[in-house]
N, CA, C and O atoms as CSV, one atom per row, in Angstrom:
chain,resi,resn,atom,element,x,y,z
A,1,UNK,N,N,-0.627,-8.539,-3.519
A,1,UNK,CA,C,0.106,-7.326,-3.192
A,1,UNK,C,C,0.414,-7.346,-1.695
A,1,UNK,O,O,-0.529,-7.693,-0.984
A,2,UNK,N,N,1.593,-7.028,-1.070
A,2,UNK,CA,C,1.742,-6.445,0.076
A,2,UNK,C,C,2.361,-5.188,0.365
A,2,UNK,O,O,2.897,-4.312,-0.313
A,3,UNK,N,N,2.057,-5.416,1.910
A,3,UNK,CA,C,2.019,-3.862,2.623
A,3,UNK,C,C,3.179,-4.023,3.624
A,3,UNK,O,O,3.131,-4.602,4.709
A,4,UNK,N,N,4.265,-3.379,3.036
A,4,UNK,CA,C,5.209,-3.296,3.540
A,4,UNK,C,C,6.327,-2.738,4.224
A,4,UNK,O,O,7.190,-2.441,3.398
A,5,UNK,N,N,6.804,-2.369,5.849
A,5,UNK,CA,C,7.222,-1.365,6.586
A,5,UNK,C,C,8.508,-1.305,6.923
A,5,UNK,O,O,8.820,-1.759,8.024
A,6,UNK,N,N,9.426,-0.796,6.150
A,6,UNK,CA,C,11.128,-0.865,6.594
A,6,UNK,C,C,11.352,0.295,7.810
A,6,UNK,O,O,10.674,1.319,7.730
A,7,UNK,N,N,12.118,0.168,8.717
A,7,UNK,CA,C,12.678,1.069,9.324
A,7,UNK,C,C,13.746,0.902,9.360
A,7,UNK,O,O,14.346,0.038,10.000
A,8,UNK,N,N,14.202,1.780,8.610
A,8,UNK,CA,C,15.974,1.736,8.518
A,8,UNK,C,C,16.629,3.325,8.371
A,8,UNK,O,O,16.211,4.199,7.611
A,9,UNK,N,N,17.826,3.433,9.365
A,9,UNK,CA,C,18.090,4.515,8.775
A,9,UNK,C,C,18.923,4.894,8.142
A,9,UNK,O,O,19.070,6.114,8.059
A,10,UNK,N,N,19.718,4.097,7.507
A,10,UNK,CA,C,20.781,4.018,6.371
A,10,UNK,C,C,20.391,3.787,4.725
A,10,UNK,O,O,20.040,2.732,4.197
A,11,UNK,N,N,20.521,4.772,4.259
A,11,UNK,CA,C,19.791,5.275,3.615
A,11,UNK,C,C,20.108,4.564,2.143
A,11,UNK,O,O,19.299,4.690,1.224
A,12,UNK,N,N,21.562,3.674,1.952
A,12,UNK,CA,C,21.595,2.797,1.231
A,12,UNK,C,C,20.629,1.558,1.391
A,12,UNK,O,O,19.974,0.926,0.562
A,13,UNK,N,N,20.793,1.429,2.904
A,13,UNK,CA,C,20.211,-0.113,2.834
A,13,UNK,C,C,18.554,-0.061,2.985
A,13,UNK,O,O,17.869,-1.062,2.774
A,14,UNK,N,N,17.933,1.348,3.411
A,14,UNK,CA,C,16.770,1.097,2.896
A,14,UNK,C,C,16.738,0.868,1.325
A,14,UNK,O,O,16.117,-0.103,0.892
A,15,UNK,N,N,17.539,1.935,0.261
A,15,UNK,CA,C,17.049,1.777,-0.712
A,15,UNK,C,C,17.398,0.252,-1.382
A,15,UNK,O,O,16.931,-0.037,-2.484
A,16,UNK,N,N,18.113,-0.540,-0.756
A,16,UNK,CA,C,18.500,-1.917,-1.158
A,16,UNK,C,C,17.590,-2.883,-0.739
A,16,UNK,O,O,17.646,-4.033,-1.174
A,17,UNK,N,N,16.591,-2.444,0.226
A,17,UNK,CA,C,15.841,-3.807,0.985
A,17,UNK,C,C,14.466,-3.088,-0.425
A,17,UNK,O,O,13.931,-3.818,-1.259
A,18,UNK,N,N,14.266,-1.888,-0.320
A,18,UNK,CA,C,13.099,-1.486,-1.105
A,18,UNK,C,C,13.606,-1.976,-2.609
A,18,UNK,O,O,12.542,-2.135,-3.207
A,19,UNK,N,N,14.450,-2.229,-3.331
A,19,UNK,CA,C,14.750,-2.694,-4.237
A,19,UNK,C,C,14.637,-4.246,-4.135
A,19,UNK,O,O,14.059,-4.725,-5.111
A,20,UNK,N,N,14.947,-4.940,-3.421
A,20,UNK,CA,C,14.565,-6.467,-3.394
A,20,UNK,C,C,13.289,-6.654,-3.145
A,20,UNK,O,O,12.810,-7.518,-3.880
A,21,UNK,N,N,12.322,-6.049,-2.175
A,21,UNK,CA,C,11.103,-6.111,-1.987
A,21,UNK,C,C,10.261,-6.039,-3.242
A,21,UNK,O,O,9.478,-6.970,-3.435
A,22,UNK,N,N,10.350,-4.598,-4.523
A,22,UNK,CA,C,9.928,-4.373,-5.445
A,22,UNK,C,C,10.139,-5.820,-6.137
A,22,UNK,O,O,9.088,-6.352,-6.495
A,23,UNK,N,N,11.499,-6.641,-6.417
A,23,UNK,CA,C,12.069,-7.662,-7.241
A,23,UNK,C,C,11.153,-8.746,-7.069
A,23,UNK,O,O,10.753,-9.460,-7.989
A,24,UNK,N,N,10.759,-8.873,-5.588
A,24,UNK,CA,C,9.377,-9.982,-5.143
A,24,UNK,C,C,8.048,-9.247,-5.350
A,24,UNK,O,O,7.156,-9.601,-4.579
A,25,UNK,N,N,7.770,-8.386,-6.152
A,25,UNK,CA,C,6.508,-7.898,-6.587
A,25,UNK,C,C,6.009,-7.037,-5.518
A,25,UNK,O,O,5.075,-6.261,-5.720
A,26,UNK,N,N,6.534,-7.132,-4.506
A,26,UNK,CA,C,5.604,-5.661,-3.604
A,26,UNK,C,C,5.332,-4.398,-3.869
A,26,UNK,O,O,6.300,-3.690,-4.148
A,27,UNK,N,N,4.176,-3.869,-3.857
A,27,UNK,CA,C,4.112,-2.438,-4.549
A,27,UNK,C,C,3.836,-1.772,-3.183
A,27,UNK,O,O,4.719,-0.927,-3.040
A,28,UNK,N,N,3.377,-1.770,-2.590
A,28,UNK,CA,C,3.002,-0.764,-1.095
A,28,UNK,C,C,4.233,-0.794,-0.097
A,28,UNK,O,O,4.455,-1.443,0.926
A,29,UNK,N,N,4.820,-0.003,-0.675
A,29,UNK,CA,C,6.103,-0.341,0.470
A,29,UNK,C,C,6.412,1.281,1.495
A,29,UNK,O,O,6.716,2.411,1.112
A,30,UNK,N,N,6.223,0.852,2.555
A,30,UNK,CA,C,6.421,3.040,3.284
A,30,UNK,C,C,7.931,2.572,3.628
A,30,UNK,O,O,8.484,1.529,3.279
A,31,UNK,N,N,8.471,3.688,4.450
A,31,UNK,CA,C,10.004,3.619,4.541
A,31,UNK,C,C,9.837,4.566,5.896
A,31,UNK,O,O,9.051,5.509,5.816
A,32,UNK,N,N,10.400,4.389,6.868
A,32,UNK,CA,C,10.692,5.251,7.783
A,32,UNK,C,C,11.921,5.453,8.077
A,32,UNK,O,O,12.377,4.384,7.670
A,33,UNK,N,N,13.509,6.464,8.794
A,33,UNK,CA,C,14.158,5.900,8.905
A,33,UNK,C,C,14.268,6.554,10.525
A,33,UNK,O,O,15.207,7.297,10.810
A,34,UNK,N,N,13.235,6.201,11.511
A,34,UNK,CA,C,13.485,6.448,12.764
A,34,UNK,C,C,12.751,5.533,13.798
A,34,UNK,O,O,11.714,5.097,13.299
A,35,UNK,N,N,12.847,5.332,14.399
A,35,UNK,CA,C,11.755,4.368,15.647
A,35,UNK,C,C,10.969,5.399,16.045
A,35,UNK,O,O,9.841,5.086,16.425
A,36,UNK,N,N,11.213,6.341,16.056
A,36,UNK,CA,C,9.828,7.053,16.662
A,36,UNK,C,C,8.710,6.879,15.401
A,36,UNK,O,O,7.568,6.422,15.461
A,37,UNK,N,N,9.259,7.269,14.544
A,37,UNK,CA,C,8.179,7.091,13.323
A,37,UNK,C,C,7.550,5.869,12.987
A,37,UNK,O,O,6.486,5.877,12.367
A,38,UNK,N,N,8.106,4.812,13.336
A,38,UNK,CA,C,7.540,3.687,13.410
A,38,UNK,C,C,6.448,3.134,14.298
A,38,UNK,O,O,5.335,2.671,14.049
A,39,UNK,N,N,7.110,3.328,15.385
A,39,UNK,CA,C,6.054,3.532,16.868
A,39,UNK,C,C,4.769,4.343,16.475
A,39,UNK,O,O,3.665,4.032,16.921
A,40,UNK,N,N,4.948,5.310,15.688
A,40,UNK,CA,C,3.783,6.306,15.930
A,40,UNK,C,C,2.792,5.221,14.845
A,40,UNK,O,O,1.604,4.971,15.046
A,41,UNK,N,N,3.608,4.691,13.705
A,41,UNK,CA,C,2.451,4.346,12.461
A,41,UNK,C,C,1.755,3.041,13.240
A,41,UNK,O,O,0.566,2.728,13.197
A,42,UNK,N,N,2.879,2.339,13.997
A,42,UNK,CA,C,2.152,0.984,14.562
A,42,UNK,C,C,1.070,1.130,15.645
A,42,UNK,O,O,0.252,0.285,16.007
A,43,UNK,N,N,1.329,2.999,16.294
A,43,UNK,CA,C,0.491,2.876,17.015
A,43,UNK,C,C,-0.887,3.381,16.577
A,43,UNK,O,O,-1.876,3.447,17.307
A,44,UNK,N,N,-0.814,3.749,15.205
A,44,UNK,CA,C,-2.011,4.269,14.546
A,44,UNK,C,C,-2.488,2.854,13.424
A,44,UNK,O,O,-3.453,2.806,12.660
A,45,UNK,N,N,-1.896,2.270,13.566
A,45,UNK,CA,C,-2.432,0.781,12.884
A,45,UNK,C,C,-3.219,0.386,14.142
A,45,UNK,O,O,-4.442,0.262,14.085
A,46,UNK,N,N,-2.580,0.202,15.199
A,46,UNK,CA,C,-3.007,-0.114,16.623
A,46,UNK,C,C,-4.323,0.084,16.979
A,46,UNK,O,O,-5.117,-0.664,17.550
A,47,UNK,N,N,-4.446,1.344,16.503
A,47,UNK,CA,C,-5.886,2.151,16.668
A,47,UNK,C,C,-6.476,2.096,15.810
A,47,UNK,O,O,-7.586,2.593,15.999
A,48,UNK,N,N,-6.271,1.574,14.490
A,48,UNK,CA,C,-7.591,1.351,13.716
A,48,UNK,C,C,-7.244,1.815,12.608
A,48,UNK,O,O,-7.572,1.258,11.560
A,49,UNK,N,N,-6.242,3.340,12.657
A,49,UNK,CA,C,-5.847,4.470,11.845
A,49,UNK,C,C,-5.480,4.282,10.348
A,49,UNK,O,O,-5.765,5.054,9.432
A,50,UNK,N,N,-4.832,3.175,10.272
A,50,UNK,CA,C,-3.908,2.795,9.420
A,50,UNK,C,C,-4.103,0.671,9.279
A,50,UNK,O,O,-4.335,-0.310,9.986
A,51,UNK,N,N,-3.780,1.082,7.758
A,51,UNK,CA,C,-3.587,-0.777,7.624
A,51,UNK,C,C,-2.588,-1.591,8.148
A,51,UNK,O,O,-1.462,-1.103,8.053
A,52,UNK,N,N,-2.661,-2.684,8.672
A,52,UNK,CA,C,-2.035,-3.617,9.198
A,52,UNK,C,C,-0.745,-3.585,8.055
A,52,UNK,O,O,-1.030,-3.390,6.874
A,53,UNK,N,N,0.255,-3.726,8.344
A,53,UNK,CA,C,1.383,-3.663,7.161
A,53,UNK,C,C,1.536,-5.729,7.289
A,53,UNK,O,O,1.691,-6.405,8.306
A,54,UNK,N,N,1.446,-6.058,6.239
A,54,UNK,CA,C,2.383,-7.799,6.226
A,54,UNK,C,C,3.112,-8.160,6.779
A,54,UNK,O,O,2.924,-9.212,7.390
A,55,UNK,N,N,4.280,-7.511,6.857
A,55,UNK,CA,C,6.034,-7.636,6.593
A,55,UNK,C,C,6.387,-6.185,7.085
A,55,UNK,O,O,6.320,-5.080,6.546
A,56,UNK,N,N,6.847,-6.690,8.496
A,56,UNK,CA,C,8.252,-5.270,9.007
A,56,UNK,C,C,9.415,-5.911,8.853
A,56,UNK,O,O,9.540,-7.082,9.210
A,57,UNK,N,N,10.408,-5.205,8.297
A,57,UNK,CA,C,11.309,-5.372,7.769
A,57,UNK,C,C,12.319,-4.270,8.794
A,57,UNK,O,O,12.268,-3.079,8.490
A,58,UNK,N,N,13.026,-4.593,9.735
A,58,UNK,CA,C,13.379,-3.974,11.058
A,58,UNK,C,C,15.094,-3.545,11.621
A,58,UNK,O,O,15.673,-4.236,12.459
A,59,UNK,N,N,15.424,-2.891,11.288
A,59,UNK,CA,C,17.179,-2.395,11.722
A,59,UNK,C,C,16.738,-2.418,13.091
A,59,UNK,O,O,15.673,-1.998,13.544
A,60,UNK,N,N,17.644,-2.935,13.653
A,60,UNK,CA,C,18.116,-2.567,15.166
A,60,UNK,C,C,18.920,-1.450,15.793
A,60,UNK,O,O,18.769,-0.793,16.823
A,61,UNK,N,N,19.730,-1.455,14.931
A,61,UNK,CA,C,20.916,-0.523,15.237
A,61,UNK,C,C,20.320,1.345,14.665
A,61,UNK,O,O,20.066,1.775,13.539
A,62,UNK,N,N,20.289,2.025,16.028
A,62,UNK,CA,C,20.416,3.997,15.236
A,62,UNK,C,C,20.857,3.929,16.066
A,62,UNK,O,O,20.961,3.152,17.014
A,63,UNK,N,N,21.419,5.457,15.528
A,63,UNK,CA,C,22.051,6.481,16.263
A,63,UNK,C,C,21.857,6.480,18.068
A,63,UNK,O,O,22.467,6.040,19.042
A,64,UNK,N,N,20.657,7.236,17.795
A,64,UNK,CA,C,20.092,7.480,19.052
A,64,UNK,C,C,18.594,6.741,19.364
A,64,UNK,O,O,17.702,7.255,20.039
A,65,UNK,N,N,18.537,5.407,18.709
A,65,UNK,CA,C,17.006,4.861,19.618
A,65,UNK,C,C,17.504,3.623,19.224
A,65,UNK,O,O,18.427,3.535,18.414
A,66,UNK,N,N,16.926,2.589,19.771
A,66,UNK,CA,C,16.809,1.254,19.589
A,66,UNK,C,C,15.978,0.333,18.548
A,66,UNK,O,O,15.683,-0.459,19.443
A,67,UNK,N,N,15.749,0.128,18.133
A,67,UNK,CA,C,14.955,-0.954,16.798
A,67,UNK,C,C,14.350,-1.890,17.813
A,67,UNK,O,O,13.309,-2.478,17.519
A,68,UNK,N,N,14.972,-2.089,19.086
A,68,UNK,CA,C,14.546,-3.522,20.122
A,68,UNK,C,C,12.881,-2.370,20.715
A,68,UNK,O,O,11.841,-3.029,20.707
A,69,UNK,N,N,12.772,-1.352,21.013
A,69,UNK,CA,C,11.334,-0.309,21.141
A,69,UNK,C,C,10.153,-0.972,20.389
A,69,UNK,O,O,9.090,-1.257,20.941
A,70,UNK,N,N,10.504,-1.251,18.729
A,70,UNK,CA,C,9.544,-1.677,18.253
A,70,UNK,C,C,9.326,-3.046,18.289
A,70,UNK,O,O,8.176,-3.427,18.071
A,71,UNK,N,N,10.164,-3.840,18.512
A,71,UNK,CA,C,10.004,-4.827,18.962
A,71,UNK,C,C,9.079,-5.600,19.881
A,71,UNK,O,O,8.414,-6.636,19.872
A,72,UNK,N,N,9.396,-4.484,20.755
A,72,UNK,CA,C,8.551,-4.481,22.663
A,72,UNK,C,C,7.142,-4.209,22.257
A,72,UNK,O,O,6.245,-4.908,22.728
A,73,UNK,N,N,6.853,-3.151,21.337
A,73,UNK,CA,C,5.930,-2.851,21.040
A,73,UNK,C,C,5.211,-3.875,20.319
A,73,UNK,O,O,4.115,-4.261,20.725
A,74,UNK,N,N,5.653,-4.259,19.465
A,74,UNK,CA,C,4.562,-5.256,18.273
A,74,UNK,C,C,4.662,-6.057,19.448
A,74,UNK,O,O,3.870,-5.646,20.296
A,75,UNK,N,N,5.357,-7.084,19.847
A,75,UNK,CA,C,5.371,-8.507,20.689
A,75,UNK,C,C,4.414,-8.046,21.792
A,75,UNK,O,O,4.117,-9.065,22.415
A,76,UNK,N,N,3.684,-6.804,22.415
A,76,UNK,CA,C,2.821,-6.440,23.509
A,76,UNK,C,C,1.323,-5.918,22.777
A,76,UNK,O,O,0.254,-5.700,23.348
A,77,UNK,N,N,1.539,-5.843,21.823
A,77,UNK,CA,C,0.388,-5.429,21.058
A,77,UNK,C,C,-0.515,-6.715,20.686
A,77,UNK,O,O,-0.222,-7.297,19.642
A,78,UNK,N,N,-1.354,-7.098,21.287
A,78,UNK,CA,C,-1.965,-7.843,20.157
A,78,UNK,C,C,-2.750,-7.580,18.996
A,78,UNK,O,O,-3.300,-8.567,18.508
A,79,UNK,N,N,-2.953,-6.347,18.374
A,79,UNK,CA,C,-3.591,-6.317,16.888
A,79,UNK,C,C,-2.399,-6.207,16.096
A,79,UNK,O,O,-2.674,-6.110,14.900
A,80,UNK,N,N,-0.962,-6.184,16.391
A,80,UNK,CA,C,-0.015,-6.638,15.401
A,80,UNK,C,C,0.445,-7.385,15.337
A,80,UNK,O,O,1.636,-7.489,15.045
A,81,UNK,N,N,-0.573,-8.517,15.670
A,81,UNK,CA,C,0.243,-9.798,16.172
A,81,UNK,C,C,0.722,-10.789,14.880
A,81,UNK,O,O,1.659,-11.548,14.632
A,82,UNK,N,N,-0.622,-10.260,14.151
A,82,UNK,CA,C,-0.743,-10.981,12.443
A,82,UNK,C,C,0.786,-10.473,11.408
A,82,UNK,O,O,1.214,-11.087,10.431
A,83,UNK,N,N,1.242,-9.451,11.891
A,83,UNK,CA,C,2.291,-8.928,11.171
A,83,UNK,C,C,3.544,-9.709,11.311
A,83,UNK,O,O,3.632,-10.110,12.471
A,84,UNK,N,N,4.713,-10.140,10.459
A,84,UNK,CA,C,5.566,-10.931,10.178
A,84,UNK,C,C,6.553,-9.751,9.950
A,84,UNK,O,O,6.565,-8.804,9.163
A,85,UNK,N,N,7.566,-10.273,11.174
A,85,UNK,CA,C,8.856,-9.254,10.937
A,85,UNK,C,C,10.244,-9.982,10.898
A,85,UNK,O,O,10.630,-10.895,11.628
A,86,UNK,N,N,10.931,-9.329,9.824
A,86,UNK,CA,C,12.403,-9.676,9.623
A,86,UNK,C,C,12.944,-8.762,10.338
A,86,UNK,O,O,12.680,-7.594,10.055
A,87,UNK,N,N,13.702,-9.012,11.276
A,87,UNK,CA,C,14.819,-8.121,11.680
A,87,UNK,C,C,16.134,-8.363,10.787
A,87,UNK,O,O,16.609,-9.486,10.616
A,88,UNK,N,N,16.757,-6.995,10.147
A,88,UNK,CA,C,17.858,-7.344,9.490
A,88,UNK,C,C,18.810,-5.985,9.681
A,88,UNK,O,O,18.660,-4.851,9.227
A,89,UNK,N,N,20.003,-6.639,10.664
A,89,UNK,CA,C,20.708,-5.737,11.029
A,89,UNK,C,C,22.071,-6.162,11.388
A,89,UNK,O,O,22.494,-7.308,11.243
A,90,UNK,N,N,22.683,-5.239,11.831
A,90,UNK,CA,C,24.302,-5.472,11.894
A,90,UNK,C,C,24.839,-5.695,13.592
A,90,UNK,O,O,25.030,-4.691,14.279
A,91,UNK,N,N,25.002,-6.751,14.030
A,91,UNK,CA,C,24.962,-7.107,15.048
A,91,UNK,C,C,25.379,-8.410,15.555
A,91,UNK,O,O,25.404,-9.445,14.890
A,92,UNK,N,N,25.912,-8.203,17.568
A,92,UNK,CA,C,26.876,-9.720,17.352
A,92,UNK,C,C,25.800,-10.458,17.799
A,92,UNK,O,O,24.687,-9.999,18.056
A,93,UNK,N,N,26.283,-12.050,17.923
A,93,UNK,CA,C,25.725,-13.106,18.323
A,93,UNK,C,C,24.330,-12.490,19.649
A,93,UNK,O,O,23.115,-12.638,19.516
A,94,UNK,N,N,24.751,-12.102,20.330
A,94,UNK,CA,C,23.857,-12.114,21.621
A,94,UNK,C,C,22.833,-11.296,21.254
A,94,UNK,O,O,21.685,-11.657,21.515
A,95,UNK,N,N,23.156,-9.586,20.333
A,95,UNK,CA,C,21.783,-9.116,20.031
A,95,UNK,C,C,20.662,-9.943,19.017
A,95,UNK,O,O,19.441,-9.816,18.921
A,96,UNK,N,N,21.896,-11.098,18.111
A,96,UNK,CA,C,20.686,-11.345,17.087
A,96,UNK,C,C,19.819,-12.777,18.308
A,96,UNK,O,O,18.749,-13.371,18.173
A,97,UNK,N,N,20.563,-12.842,19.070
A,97,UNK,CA,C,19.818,-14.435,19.974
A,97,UNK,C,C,18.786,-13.501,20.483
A,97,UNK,O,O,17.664,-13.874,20.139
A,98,UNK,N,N,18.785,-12.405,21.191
A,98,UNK,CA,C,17.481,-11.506,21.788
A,98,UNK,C,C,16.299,-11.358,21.173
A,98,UNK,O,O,15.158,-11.547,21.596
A,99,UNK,N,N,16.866,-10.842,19.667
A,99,UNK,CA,C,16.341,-10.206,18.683
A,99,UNK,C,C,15.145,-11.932,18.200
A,99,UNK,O,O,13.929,-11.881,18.014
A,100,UNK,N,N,15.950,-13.122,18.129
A,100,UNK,CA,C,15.285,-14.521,17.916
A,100,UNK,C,C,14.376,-14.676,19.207
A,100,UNK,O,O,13.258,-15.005,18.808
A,101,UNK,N,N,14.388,-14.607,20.163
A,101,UNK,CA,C,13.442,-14.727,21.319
A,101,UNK,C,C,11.938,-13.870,21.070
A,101,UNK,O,O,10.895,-14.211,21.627
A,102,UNK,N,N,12.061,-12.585,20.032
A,102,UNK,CA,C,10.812,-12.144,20.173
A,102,UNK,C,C,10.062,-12.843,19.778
A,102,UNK,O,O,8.907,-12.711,20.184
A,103,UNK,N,N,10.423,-14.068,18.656
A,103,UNK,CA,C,9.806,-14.935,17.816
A,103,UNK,C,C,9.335,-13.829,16.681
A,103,UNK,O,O,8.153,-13.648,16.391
A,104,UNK,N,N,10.334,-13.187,16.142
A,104,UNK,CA,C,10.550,-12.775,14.545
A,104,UNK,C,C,10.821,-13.690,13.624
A,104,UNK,O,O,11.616,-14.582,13.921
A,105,UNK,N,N,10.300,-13.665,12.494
A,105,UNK,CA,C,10.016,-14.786,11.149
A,105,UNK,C,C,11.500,-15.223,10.971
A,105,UNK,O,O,11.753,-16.407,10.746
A,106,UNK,N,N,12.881,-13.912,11.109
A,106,UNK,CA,C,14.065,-14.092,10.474
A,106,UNK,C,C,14.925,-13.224,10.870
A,106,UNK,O,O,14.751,-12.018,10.695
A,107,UNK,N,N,15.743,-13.617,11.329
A,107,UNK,CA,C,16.884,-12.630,11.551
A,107,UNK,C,C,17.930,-13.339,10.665
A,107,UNK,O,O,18.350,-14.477,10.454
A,108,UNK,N,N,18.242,-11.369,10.029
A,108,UNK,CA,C,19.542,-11.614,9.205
A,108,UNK,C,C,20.596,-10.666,9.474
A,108,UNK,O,O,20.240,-9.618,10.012
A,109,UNK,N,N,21.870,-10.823,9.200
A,109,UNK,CA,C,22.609,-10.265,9.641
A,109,UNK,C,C,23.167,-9.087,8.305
A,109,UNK,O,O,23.515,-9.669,7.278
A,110,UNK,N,N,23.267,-7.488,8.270
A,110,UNK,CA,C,23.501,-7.757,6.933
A,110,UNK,C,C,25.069,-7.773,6.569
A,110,UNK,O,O,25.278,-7.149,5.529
A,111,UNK,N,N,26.164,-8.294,7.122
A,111,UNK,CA,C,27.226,-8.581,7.581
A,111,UNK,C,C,27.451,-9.353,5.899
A,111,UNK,O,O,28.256,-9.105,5.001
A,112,UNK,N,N,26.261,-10.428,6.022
A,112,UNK,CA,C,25.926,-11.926,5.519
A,112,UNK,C,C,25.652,-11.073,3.631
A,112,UNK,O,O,25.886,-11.720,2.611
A,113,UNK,N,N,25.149,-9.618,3.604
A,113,UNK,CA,C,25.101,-9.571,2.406
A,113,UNK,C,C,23.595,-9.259,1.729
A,113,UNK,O,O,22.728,-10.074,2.047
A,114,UNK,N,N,23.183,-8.162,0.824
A,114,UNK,CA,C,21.723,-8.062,0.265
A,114,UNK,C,C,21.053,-9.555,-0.001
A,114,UNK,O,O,19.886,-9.686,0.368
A,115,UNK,N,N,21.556,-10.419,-0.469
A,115,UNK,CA,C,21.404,-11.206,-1.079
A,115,UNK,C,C,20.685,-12.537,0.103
A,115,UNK,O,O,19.875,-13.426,-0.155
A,116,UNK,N,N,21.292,-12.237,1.253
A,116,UNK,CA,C,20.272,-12.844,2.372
A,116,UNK,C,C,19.187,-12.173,2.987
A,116,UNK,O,O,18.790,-12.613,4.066
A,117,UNK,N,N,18.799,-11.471,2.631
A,117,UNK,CA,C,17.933,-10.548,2.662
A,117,UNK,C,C,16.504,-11.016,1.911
A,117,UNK,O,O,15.356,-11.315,2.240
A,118,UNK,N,N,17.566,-10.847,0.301
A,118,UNK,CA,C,16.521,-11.339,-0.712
A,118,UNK,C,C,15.847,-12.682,-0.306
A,118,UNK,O,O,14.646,-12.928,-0.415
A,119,UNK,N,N,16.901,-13.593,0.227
A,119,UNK,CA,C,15.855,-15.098,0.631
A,119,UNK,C,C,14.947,-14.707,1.777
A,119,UNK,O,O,13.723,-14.761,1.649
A,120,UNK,N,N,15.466,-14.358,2.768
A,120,UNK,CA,C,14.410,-14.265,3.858
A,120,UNK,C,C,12.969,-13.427,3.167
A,120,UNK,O,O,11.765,-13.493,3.415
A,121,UNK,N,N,13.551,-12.873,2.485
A,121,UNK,CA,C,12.256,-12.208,2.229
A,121,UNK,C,C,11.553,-13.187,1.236
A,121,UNK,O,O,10.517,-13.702,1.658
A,122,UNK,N,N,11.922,-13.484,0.110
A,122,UNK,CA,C,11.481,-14.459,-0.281
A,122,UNK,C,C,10.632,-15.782,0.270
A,122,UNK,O,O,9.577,-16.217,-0.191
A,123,UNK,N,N,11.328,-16.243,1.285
A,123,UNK,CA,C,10.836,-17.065,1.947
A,123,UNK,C,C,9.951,-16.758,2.841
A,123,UNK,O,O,9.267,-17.692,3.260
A,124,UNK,N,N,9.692,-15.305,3.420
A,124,UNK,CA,C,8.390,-15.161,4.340
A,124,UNK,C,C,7.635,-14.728,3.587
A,124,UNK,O,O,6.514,-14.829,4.087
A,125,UNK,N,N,7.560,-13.923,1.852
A,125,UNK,CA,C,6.567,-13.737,1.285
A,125,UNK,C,C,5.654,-14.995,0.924
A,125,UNK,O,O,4.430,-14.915,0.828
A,126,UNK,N,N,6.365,-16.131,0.741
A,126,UNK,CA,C,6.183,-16.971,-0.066
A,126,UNK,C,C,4.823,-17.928,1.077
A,126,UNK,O,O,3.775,-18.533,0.851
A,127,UNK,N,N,5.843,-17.496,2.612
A,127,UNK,CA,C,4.802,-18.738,3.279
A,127,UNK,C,C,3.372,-17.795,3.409
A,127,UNK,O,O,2.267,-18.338,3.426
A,128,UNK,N,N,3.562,-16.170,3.506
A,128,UNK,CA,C,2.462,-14.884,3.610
A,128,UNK,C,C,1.421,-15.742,1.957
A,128,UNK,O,O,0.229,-16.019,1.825
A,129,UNK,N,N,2.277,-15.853,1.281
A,129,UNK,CA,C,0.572,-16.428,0.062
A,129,UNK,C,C,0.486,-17.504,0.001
A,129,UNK,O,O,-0.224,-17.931,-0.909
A,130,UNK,N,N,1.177,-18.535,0.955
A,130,UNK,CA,C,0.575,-19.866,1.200
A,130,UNK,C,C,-1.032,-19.602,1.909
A,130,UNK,O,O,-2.191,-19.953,1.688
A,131,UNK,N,N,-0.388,-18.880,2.743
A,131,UNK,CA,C,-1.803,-19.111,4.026
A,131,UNK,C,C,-3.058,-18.446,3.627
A,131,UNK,O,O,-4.049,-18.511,4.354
């Protein structure tokens, strides 16, 4: 089973990433669709509060906050260091090269389609029950 954290705030494409996630067997899946809300759960995982989630599953793009916040955050944290994040968002060349420097599992674009989604995820669940 995994434990799994979308922040998205488009409210199709959460329910599309939570639909492929379910398709790879995940049952613990939370949904946020703000960075503050995210920040707060990572910072209560941080503290002990809350379980380590597997798999963040990460939009870049709101309204009014950045997706790159949580970013800063997990990559400075070391008790989330164990956590494996896809960033999957709509964005040109230079944010997704930034977005590759945090050393995230996958960046996808969703430009590219649900269906690249489904592999990346696939493919980081898959190496998550190798190890």
């Amino acid at each position: 089973m995994h434990n799994i954290l979308i922040v998205e705030d488009n409210s199709q494409d959460m329910h599309q990433a939570t639909r492929a996630l379910q398709k790879l067997g995940a049952q613990e899946i939370q949904t946020t669709p703000s960075v503050a809300f995210a920040l707060k759960h990572l910072r209560e995982v941080a503290e002990g509060k809350k379980e380590l989630p597997d798999l963040l599953v990460l939009d870049l793009e709101f309204s009014q906050e950045s997706g790159f916040e949580v970013l800063r955050y997990w990559k400075s944290t070391p008790s989330l260091k164990k956590m494996r994040v896809i960033v999957w968002t709509q964005m040109g060349k230079l944010e997704q090269n930034i977005a590759t420097l945090f050393d995230v599992e996958q960046v996808v674009d969703k430009n590219q389609g649900i269906g690249e989604l489904e592999k990346a995820l696939k493919d980081v669940l898959t190496l998550d029950e190798a190890s």
